[in-house]
N, C-alpha and C positions, 0 to 999 in steps of 0.2 A: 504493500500500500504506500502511496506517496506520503510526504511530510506533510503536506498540505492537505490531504484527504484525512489521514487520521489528526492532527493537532487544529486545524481550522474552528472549525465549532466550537471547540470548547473554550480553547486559545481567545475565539472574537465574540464568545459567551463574556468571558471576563473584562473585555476592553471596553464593552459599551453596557457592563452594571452600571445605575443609577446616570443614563446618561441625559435625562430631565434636570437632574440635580445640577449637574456638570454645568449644563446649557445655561441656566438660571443665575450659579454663578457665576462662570466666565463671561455672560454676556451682560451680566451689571443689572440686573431687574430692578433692583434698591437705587442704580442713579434714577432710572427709567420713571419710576414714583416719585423719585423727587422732584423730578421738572416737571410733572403735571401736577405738584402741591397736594399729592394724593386726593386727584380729583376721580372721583368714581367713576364708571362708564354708565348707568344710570343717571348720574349727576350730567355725565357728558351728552347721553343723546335729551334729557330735559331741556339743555340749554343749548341744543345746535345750530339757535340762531345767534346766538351773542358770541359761539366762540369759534375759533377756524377751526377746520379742517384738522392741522397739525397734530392742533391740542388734542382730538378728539383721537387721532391715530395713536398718541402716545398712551391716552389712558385704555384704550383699545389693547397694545401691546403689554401693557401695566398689569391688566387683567390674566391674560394670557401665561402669560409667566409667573403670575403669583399661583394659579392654578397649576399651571404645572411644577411650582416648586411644592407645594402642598401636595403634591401627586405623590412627588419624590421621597418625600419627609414619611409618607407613607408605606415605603419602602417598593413602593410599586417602578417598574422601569419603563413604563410608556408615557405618552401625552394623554393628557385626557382630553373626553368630548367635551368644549366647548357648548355652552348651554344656547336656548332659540336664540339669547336678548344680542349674545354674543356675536354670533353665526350674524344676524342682521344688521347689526354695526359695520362688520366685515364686509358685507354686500353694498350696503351703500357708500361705504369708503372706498370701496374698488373703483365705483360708477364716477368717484371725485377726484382720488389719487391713482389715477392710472400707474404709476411709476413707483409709487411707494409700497416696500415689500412689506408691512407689517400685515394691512389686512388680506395680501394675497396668503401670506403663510397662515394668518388666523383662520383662514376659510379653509385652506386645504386639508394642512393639520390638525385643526379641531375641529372638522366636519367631514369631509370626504376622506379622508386618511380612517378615521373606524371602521368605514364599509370598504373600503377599496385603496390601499394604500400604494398600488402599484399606480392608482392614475396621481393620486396626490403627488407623488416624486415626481413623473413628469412634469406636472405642474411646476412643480417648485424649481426643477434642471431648468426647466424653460423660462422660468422669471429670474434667474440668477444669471442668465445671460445678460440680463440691462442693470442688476442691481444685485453685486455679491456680496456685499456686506450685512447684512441681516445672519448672525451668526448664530440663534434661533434656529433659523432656517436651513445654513449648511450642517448644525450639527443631528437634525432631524434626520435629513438626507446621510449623514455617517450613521446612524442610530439603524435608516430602514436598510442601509444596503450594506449592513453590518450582519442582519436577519437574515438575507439571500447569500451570504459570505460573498459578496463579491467586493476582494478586497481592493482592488483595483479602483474602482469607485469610490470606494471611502476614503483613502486615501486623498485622491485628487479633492474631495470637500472639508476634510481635514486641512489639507496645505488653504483652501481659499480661505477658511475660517482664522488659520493661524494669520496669514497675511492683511485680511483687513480687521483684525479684531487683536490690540495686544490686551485687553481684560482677558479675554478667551486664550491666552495662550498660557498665560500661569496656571490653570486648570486641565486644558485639553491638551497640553503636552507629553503628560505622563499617561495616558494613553494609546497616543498617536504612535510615542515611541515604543508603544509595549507590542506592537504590528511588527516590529524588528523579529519579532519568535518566527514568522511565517517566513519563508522563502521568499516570496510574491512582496508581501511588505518588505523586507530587505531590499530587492532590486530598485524597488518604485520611491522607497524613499533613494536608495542612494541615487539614484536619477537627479532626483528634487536636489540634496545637498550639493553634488556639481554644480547647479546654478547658483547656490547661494542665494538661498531664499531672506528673508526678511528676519525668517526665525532660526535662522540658522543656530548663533549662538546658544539659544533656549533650547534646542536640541541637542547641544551638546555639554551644556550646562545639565540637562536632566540624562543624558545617556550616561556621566558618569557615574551616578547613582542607581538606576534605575536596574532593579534587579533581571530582569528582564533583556534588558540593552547587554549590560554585563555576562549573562549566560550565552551571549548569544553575536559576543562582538569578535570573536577569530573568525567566526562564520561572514559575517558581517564586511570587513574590512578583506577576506580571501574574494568575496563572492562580488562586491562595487569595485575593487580595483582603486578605490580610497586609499590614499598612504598614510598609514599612522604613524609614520614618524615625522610628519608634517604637525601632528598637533603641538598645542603648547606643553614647554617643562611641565607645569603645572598642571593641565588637565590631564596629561599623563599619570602623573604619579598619583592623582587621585584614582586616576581608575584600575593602576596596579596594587593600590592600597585595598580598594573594595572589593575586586577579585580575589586577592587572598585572603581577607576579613570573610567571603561568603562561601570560600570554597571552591571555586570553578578555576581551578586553576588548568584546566585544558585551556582555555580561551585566555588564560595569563602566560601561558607558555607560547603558545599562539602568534599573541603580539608580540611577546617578546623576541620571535622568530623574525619581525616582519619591521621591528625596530631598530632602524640601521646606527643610531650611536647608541643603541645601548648593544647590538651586534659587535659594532666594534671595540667598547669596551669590554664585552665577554672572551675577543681573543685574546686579547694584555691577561684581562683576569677572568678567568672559568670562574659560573658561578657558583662552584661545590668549594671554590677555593675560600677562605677564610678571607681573604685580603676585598671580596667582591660583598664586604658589609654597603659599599654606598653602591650597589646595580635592585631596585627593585624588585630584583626577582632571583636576588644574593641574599646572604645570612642576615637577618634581623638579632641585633643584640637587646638586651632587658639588663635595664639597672632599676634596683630598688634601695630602699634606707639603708642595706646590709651589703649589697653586690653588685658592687661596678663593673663593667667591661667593656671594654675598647680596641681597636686595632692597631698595633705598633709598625710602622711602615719601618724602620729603623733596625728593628728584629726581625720582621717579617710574621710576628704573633699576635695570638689573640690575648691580651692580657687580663685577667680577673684578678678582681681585690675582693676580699669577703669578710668579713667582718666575723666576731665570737658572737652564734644564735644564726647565722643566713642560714636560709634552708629558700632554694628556688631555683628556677630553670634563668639563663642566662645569653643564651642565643639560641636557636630557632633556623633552620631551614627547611621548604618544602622543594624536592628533587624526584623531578621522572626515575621510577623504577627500574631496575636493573634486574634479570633473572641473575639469580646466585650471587656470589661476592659476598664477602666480609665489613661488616662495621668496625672503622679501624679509630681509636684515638691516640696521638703524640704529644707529650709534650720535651719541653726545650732541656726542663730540669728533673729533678725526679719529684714527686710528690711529695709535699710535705705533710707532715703529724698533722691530728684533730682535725683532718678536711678528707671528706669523699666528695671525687668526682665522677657523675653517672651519666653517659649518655645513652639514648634510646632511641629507636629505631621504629615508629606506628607507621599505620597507612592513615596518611593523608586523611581529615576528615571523621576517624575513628580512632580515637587515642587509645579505644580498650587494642583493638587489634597492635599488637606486640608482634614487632617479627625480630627485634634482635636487643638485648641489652647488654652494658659492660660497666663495669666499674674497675675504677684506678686505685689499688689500695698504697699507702705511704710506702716513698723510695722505686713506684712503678714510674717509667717513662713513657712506655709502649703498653696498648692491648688491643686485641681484637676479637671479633667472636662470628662465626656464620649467621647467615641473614636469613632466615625462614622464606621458604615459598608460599607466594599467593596470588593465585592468577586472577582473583579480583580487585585486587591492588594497583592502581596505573600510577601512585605518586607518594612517597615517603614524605613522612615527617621528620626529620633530624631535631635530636633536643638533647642538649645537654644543662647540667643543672651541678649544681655545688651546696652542699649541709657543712656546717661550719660546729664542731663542736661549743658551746657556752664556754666551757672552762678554757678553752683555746687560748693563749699569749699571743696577742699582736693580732690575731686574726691569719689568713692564709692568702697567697699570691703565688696564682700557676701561669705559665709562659704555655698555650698550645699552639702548638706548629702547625698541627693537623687535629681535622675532624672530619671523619664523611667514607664513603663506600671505595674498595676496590677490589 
């Protein structure tokens, strides 16, 4: 079965829950109220002679949106029927406002869209030809052809919303990008991002985050031909941060494949080497109140201070699997009294799974120990840690040369 046949549905079930709610806020309902002085639409067709047109469309729209944010609040995910008084506001603003999409979308939306929601959407493609901004309207249009999965479509009424609506973009962004899961949505947005849309930034301000984006971005950045090592320092290292914060570290290795200085700093320094603490997808060091550590460029080592009472893990790397081979540690000197050092060997992800431990007892320099098989394992955890005994003099300080698989 294709990707898109079996994750579609469920994948575009998820992107348009509560997409009433969505609508209501990104598209400002609460300014919308406030410039008709929360004038009712009762009040407004009473007084249709003393007041224009305008005003009448706005509390018209007012209406519309409180209703369906109250829809929403209900936990329901459609629009709702629009009542007779409503539906007839909307008719004779159409007869006034040719051009103004509010009561073309009130009429479609909350009237013809109940019984027949295929004609409504034409309706609505075909008014958005003279007037795209009603972002109500294109997020309806994302909402029904979100139901037929035709992703394609929603897409293109996502980018016109994100484009003429920036209230709608702080809301409807972490959606749009969550279409990144589909095959089809990866292509079409990357399409959109070569132009350099409007909301470009906003998209990639929410991809770094977006758990979603993140599972899904080695696929992403192999399949547009996008170069990621054209992003900024900074949004880089956020998203190799969050990668390994969630676990997806295929799509961290990924990039990091496809990342030409941090490639190039991986040939100076492999990242299993100790020395590649500053490559993002190198050794993470942990200092707390009791245990410091750092890299000595001058030695070539990793140096640890530990105070009398540390008991804690102290650097940290995650490293694609190898069949077989030994977890090997070195240090510069031999170990000294009152301090065990232990590193461990989990699958990535599952710290109970253990596939190798060792420990350095006092006057050891060297140890190593075999690596347990496990053919569901695609990526180690390395961790090493130091217990400092209490009664300890001075505390303890190891020189390691080495840590890591051979």
């Amino acid at each position: 079965m294709s990707q898109r046949g079996f994750a579609a549905p469920a994948m575009i079930g998820k992107i348009v829950v509560s997409i009433a709610a969505l609508v209501c806020a990104g598209a400002g309902f609460v300014n919308a109220a406030s410039e008709t002085g929360n004038l009712s639409l009762s009040m407004s067709r009473t007084l249709d002679a003393t007041i224009n047109s305008e005003v009448r469309s706005r509390a018209l729209d007012q209406s519309f949106r409180l209703a369906a944010s109250a829809e929403a609040e209900n936990g329901n995910t459609g629009f709702p029927a629009s009542s007779d008084m409503v539906l007839a506001e909307a008719q004779s603003l159409r007869a006034l406002r040719p051009l103004d999409p509010v009561p073309v979308r009130v009429w479609a939306v909350g009237g013809i869209s109940q019984t027949d929601p295929e004609r409504a959407s034409n309706i609505l493609v075909s008014a958005s030809t003279m007037n795209k901004r009603d972002a109500v309207a294109n997020m309806w249009l994302v909402h029904n052809f979100a139901r037929g999965e035709r992703v394609d479509a929603m897409i293109t009424f996502f980018d016109q919303g994100l484009r003429t609506s920036r209230q709608l973009r702080s809301t409807a962004i972490a959606p749009f990008v969550g279409l990144l899961a589909l095959r089809e949505g990866r292509d079409r947005i990357g399409q959109l991002i070569r132009a350099h849309p409007d909301w470009e930034e906003d998209f990639w301000t929410e991809f770094a985050r977006n758990q979603i984006a993140l599972q899904n971005a080695g696929s992403f950045f192999e399949e547009t031909g996008i170069d990621f090592s054209e992003q900024p320092s900074e949004r880089k290292a956020e998203i190799y941060r969050n990668l390994r914060r969630l676990g997806y570290f295929e799509s961290m290795f990924a990039l990091a494949a496809k990342d030409r200085p941090l490639g190039e700093q991986s040939e100076r320094i492999p990242p299993e080497s100790l020395a590649s603490v500053t490559s993002p997808v190198g050794w993470r060091l942990q200092s707390s109140g009791l245990v410091s550590s750092f890299y000595d460029d001058t030695h070539e080592a990793l140096i640890v201070d530990a105070q009398p009472g540390a008991l804690g893990a102290f650097a940290e790397l995650v490293t694609p699997k190898k069949s077989g081979g030994q977890l090997e540690v070195a240090l510069e000197r031999p170990a000294p009294e009152g301090g065990r050092l232990r590193v461990s060997a989990t699958c990535a992800g599952d710290r109970s799974n253990m596939l190798a431990q060792l420990e350095l007892r006092p006057g050891e320099t060297l140890a190593s120990t075999p690596l347990a098989e496990d053919s569901d394992c695609a990526f180690l955890l390395l961790s090493a840690s130091i217990a400092v005994e209490r009664g300890s003099q001075g505390g303890v300080e190891l020189a390691i040369s080495r840590i890591g698989l051979r």
